[in-house]
C-alpha positions as CSV (number, residue, x, y, z in Angstrom):
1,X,-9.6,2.6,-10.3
2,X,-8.3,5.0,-12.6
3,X,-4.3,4.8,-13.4
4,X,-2.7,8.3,-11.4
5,X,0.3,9.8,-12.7
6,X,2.4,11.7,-10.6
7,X,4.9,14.2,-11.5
8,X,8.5,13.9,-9.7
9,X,10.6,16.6,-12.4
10,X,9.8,18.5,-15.0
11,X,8.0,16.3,-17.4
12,X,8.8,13.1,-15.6
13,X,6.4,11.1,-14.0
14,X,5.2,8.0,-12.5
15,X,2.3,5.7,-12.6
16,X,0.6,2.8,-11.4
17,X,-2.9,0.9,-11.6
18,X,-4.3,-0.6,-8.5
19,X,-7.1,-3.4,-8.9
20,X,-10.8,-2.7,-9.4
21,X,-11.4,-4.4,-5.7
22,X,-10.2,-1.5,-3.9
23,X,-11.7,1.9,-3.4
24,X,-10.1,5.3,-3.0
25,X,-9.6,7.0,0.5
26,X,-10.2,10.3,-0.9
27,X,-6.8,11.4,-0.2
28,X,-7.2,14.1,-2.8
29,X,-10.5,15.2,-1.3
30,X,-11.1,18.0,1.3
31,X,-11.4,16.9,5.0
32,X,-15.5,17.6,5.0
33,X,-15.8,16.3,1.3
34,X,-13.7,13.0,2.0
35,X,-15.8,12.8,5.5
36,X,-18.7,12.6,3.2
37,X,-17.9,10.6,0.8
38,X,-16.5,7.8,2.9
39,X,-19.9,7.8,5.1
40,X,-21.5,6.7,1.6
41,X,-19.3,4.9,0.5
42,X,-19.8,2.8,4.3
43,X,-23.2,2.6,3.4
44,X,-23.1,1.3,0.4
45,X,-20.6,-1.7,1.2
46,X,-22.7,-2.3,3.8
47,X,-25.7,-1.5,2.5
48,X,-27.1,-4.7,4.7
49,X,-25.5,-4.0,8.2
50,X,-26.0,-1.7,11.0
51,X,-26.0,1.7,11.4
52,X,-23.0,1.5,13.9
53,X,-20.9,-1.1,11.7
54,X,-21.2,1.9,9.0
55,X,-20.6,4.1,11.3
56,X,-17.5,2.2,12.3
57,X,-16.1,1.3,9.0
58,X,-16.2,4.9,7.7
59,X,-14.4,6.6,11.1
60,X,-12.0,3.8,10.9
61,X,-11.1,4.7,7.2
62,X,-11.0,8.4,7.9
63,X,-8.7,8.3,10.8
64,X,-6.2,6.0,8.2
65,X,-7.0,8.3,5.4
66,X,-6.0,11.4,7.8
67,X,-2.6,9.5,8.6
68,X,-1.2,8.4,5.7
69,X,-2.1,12.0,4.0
70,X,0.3,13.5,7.3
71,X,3.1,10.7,5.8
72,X,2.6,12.3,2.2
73,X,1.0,9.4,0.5
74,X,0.4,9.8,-3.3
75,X,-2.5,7.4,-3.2
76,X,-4.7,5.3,-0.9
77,X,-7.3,2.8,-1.0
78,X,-8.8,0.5,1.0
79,X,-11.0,-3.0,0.2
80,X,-13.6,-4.9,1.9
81,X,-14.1,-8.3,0.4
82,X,-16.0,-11.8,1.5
83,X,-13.7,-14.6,1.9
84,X,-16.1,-17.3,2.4
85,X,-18.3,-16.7,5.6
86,X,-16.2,-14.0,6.8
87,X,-15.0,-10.3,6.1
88,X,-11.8,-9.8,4.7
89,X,-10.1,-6.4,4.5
90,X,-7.0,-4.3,3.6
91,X,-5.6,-0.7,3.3
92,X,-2.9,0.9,0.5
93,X,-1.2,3.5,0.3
94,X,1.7,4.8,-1.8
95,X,4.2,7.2,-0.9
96,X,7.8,8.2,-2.6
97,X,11.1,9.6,-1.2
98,X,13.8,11.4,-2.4
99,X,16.4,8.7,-3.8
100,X,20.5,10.0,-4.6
101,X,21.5,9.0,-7.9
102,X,23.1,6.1,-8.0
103,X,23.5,4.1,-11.4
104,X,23.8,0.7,-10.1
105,X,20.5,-0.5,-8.8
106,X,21.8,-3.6,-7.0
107,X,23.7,-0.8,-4.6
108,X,21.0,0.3,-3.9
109,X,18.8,-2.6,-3.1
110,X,21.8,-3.8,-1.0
111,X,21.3,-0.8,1.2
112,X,17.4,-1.0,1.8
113,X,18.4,-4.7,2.8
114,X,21.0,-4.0,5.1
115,X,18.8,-0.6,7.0
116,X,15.3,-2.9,7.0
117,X,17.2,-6.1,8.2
118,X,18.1,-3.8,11.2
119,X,15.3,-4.4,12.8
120,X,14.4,-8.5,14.3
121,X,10.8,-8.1,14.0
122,X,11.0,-8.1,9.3
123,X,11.3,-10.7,7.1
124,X,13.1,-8.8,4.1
125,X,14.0,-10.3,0.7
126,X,15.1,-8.8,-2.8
127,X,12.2,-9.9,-5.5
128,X,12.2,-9.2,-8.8
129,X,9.2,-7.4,-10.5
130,X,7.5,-6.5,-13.7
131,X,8.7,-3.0,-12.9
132,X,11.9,-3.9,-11.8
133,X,14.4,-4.8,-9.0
134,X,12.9,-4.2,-5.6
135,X,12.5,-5.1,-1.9
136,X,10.0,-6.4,0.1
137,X,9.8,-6.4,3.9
138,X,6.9,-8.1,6.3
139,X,6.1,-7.6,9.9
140,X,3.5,-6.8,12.2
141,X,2.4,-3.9,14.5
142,X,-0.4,-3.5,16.7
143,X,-2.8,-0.2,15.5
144,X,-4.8,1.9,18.4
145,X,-7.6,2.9,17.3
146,X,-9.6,5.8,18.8
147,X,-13.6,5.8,20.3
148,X,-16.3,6.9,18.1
149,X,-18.2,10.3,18.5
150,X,-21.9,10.8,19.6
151,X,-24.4,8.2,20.4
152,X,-22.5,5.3,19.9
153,X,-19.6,6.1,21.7
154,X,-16.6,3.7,22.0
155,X,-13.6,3.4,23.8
156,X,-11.0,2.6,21.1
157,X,-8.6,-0.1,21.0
158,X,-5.6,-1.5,19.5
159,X,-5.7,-4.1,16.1
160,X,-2.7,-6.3,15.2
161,X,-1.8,-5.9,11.4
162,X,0.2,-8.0,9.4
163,X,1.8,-5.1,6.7
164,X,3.9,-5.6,3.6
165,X,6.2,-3.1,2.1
166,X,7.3,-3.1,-1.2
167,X,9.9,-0.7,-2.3
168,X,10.6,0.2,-5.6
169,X,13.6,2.0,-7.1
170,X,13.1,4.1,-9.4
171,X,17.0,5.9,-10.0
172,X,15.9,7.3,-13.5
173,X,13.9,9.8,-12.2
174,X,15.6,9.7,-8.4
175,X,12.5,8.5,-6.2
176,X,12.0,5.5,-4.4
177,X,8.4,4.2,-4.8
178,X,7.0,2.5,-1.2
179,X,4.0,0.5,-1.4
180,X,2.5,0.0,1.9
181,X,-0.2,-2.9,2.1
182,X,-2.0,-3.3,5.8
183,X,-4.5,-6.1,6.5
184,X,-6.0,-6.9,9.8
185,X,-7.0,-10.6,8.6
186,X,-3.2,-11.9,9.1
187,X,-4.7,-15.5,7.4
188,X,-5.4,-13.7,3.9
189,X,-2.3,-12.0,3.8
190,X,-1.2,-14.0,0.9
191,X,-3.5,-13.2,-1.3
192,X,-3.3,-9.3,-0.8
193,X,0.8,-9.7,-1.7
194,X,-1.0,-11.5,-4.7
195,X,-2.5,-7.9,-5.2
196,X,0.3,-5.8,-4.0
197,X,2.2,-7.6,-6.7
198,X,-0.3,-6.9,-9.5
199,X,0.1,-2.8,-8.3
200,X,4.0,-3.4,-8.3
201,X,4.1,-4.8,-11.7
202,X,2.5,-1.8,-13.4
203,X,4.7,1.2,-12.1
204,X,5.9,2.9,-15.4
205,X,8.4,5.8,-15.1
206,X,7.8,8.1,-17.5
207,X,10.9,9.6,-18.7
208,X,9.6,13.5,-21.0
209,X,7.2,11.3,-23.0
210,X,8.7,8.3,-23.4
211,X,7.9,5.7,-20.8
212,X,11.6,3.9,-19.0
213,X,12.5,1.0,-20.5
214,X,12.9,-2.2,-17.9
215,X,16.7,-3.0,-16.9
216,X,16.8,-6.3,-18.2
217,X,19.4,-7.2,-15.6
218,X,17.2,-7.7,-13.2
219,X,18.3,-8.1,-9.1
220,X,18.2,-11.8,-8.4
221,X,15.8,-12.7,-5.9
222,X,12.0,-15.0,-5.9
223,X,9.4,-13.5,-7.8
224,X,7.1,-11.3,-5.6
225,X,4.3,-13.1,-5.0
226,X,2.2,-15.7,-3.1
227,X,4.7,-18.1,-2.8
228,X,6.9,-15.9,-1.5
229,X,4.9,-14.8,1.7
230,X,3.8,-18.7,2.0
231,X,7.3,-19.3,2.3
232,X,8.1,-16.7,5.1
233,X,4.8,-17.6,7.0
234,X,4.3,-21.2,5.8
């Protein structure tokens, strides 16, 4: 996939590269164009299954492309993958929020700790990245999903997702970046941190046209990765 940048002020940007396994949700796309495009895009990754498992993988991907554009996302993208005998898949999506300037990072990153650690149900831990300081927080949710449309009608259901979160500050240019990775295959969840991690480590902040410099003091904390995630789900 192409590199984005996204403007935040003035000539200030951000950017990132997400890996070549996962495939845009069309977020920039018109409701009837992304429609479209996802139904081929269905039929081309399964090009060798049914007519309602295409059907099914492209509704599924436009109701999450409908609700991460509602959050604001910047990007999203999705992958299907084979992981031996079985499918594998994921969602991404990349949002950023207003962040008050603060010159000391590690203030910060003690905050996001302190508000995601609220909550019993995350596993949160300060990581250091190519980019950067950051946070990372893991849990799980449970996803309804609505019934399909016309012939082959269904009644919906709910899906239990394992979801990572990375967030990335960004003070120089006032954001926080939040990286949002979803996967319904709990067991694989290591390896898409694996990718998550590849995404985190190529945010540049483009400062005018100069690209930010990394703090070299970096946060202490593991490095964001597979071991990591191992670690927290053995």
């Amino acid at each position: 996939m192409s590199t984005p940048t996204v403007p935040v002020s003035g000539q200030d940007s951000i950017q990132w590269r997400i890996p070549e396994v996962f495939h845009s949700l069309g977020l920039e796309m018109e409701p009837a164009e992304r429609t479209e495009y996802l139904e081929g895009l269905a039929a081309e990754l399964w090009a060798s299954g049914t007519d309602f498992q295409r059907q099914t993988v492209s509704h599924w991907y436009q109701q999450i492309a409908e609700a991460v554009a509602q959050d604001g996302a910047l990007e999203a993208a999705f992958c299907i993958l084979r992981n031996g005998d079985r499918i594998t898949t994921a969602t991404l999506a990349i949002t950023a929020e207003p962040l008050e300037a603060e010159p000391d990072v590690s203030v910060t990153l003690a905050g996001l700790v302190e508000a995601l650690s609220a909550s019993a149900s995350k596993e949160v831990m300060r990581v250091d990245t190519e980019a950067g300081p950051a946070v990372v927080a893991l849990s799980s949710l449970r996803m309804t999903t609505p019934g399909l449309e016309g012939e082959d009608q269904g009644q919906g259901g709910s899906l239990d997702l394992a979801q990572v979160v990375a967030y990335l500050p960004c003070p120089i240019v006032s954001q926080l970046l939040v990286l949002t990775l979803c996967t319904p295959t709990i067991e694989d969840l290591p390896d898409y941190v694996g990718l998550l991690a590849q995404v985190t480590d190529t945010v540049q902040v483009n400062v005018g046209d100069l690209p930010e410099q990394p703090d070299a003091a970096r946060a202490s904390g593991g490095s964001f990765g597979r071991g990591t995630v191992r670690d927290v789900f053995g």
